[in-house]
N, C-alpha and C positions, 0 to 999 in steps of 0.2 A: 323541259328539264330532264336530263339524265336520270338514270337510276343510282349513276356514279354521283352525280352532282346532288341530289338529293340524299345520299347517304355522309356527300362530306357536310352537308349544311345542319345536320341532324347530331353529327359529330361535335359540331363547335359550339351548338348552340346549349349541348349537355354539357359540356363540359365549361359553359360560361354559365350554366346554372347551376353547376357544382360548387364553382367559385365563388359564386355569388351567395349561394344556400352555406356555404361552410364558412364563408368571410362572415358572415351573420352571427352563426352559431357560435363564432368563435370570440366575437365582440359578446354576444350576450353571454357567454363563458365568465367572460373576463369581468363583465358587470354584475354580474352574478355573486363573483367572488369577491371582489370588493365591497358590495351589500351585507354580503355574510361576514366578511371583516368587522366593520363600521357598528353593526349591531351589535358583534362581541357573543354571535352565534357561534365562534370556534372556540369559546372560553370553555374549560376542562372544570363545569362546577363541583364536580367529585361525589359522592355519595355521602348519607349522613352514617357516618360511623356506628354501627349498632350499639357500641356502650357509651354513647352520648349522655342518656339522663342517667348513667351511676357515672362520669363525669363532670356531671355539673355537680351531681351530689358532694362530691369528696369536694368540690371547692367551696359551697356551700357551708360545709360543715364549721360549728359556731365553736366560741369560747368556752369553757364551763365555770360559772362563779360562785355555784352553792359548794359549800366544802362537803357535803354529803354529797353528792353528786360528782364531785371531783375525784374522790378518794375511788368509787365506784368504777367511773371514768379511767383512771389511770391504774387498775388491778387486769380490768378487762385490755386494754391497750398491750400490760406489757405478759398481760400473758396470749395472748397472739404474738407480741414478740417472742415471748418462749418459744412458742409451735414454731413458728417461721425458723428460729435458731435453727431447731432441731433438725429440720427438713431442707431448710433452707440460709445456712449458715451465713453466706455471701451476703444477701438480702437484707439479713437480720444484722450483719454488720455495721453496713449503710446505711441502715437508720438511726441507729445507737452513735454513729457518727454527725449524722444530721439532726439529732437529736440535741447531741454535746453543745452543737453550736449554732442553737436556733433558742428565740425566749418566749417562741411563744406555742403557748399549749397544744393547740391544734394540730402542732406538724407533725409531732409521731402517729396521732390518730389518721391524718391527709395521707402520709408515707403508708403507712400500712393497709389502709384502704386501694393504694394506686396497685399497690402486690395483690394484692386478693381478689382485684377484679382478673387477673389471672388463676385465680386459685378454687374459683365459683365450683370447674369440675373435679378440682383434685381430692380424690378420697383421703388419700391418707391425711392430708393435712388438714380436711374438714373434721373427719373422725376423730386426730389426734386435739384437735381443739374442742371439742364437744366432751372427750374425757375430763379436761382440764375445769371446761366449765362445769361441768356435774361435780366436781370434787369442791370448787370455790362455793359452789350454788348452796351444797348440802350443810355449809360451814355457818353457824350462828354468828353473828355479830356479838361482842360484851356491850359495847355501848359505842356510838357513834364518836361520842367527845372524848374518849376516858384515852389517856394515855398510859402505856404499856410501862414506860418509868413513870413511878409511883407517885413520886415526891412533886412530880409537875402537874398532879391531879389537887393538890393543896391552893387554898386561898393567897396564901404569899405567893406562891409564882407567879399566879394571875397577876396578882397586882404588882412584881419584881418586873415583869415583862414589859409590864407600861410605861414602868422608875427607868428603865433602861433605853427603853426605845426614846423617850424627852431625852436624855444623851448622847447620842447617837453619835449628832456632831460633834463633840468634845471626843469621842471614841472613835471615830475616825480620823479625826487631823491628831491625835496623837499616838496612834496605829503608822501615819504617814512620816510622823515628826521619828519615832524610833526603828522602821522599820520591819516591823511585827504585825504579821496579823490582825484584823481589828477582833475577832472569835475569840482568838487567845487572850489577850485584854477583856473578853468580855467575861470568856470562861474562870479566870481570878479573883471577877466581879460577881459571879454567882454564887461561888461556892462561896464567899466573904458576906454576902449579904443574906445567902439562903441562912450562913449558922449565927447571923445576929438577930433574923427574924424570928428563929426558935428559940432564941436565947434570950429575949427578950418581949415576947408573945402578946403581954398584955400592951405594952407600947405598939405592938402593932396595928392591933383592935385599934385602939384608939386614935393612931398620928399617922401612921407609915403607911397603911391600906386606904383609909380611904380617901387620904390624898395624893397616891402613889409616889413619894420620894423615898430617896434612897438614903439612907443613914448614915452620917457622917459621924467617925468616931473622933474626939477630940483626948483621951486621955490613953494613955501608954502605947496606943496605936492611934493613926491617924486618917482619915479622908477614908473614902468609901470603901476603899481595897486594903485598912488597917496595916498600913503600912507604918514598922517604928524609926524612929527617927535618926536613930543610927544605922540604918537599913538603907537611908535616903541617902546619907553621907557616903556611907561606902558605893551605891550606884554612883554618884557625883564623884568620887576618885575613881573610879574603874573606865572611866568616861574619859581620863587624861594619862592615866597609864599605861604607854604602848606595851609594859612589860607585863601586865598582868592579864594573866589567860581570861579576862572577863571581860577584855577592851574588844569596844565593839569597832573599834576603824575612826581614821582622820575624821570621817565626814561625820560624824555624830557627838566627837569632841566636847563642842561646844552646845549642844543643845539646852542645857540647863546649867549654863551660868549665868550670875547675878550680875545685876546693873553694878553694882558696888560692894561696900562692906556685906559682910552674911555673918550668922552665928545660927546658933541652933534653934530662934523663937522664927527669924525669919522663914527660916526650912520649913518648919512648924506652919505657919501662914498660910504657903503656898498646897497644903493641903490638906487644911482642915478650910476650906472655901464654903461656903455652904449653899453658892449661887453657882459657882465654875469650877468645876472635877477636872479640869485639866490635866491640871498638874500629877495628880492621882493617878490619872491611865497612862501619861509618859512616864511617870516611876514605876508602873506597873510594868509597861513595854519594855523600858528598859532593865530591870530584876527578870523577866523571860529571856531576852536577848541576851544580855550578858551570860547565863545559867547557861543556856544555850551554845556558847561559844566555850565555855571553859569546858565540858562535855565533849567538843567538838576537838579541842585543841589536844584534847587527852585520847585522840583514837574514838570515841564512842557518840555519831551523831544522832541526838537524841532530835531531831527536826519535827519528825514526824511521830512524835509521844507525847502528844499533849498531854494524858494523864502525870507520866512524870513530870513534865515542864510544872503544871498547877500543884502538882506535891511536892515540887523544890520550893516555887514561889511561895508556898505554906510555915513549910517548914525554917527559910532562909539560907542564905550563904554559904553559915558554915555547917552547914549541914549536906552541903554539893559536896559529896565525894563522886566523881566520874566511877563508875563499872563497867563490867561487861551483863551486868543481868541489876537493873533498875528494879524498883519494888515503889507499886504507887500506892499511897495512904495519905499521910496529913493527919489533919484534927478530925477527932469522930463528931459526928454532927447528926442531933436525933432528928428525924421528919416525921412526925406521927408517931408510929409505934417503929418505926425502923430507924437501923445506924447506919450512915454512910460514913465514908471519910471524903475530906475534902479533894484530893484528887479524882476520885470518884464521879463525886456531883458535879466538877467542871469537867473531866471526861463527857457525863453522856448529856451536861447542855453541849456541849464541841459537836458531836455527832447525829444529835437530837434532830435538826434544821428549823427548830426555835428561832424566830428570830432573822433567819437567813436571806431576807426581802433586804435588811436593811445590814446584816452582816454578812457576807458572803463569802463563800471557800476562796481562798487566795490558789493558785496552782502552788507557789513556793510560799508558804510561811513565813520565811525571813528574806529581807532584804539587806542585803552583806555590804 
């Protein structure tokens, strides 16, 4: 054999074992990848997030149901929402929004938590919360239970609170039946029952506390909100009178007409009830509404003055003169050693949030 011949045999036989070595390579390439498919070895499992465990935390985070604990609870909450405000206006917005319309307790603490795990190195905003808690911290409590209005630190309201709350439903379908607020019907209800529980003290002792009902008046005024009887009537005309500035609209016309004949013992009936106050809170609702509208109809909406609203309802009818500058009072009414008047004390049960599980702020008051 040549030297020539030997160099071509040498030639084909690398380069058939190229083919042969690379046709290899390139199947086990190809099985390779597919293997590493199959097991989900190209899966992107990602990293554990370093603020993983103060994420679980904030989801974590519980209810609060001691009212000592709550009170604590929501002083510290919203004063981080202060700082955050202050430094962080946008932020603080957002929550005071998610806030509005969330019910349940946890989420402004959860919300303010999710901001803060951004906020671990910011001085100012740690500083500026560390002043705040130094000034809360160094502040004595008076007493855990005592309430800052006076008069609902008294034995009657405790027990007025319970008289109210067994009503509830009767004070809210006829909140529905006129219209009004069920708070402002309640607030008519306070200040009426706070000045009969002082006013007649030793009955209380004895009947009204401790079996917590609410006193029904049967003589010159009537049912639990002492409403007089001519009082009723004229709600009941104002109710049919398009023409009088205290008509409250077609649709409420008819709410309190009789199956038939009426006079004035049947008026009388409907609310001196001594089992169903009904009747009582829709004439309530309605002397609010109607006051309300004749106010309105004169230039001056008083919607949002419940103090006034409860010192017309005190005073009566003709004692709505519409203004431009209202003056609330009513009947003085002593509680202990102090005098309120009765606009007053339904004022700050209205604002108080006594009560507001089971009565709650309406956004509009009236429903026209």
């Amino acid at each position: 054999m040549t030297f020539k011949e030997f160099r071509q045999k040498r030639a084909v036989k690398l380069i058939t074992n190229i083919f042969v070595y690379g046709f290899a390579l390139f199947g086990f390439g190809v099985f390779g990848a597919w293997a590493v498919y199959e097991l989900g070895l190209t899966n992107n499992r990602g990293l554990v997030d370093k603020n993983n465990r103060y994420l679980a935390s904030v989801s974590e985070t519980k209810s609060v149901n001691n009212q000592d604990s709550t009170a604590r609870f929501v002083t510290q909450n919203y004063l981080k929402l202060l700082t955050l405000g202050k430094l962080y206006p946008h932020n603080a917005k957002l929550i005071i929004d998610g806030l509005r319309n969330s019910k349940d307790d946890r989420q402004v603490s959860q919300m303010l938590r999710a901001c803060e795990m951004y906020l671990q190195n910011d001085t100012k905003y740690n500083n500026l919360l560390k002043q705040g808690q130094s000034i809360y911290g160094t502040a004595s409590t008076v007493d855990n239970n005592y309430n800052v209005i006076e008069w609902m630190n008294t034995p009657e309201w405790q027990a007025l609170k319970q008289s109210i709350a067994k009503d509830s439903a009767a004070i809210n379908k006829a909140a529905e039946i006129t219209g009004v607020e069920p708070r402002m019907i309640v607030g008519c209800l306070v200040g009426e029952q706070i000045r009969l529980f002082n006013s007649k003290r030793e009955m209380f002792k004895k009947y009204l506390g401790p079996v917590k009902v609410l006193s029904v008046q049967s003589q010159f005024s009537f049912g639990v909100n002492g409403i007089k009887d001519f009082t009723a009537k004229m709600v009941e005309d104002h109710l049919k009178d398009k023409n009088s500035p205290f008509y409250m609209g077609q649709k409420y016309e008819h709410i309190l007409d009789y199956g038939g004949y009426v006079d004035d013992s049947v008026r009388i009936k409907r609310l001196v009830n001594y089992h169903d106050h009904t009747y009582s809170y829709i004439y309530t609702g309605c002397i609010i509404h109607q006051t309300r509208n004749q106010w309105k109809k004169a230039g001056y909406d008083i919607s949002n003055r419940p103090d006034i609203l409860f010192t017309l309802f005190n005073v009566g009818f003709a004692a709505s003169n519409p203004s431009a500058n209202p003056q609330c009072g009513g009947s003085h009414i002593t509680v202990g050693d102090k005098i309120y008047t009765f606009g007053v004390i339904g004022f700050d049960f209205y604002y108080s949030g006594e009560l507001s599980d089971i009565f709650p702020y309406w956004k509009n008051r009236f429903i026209d």
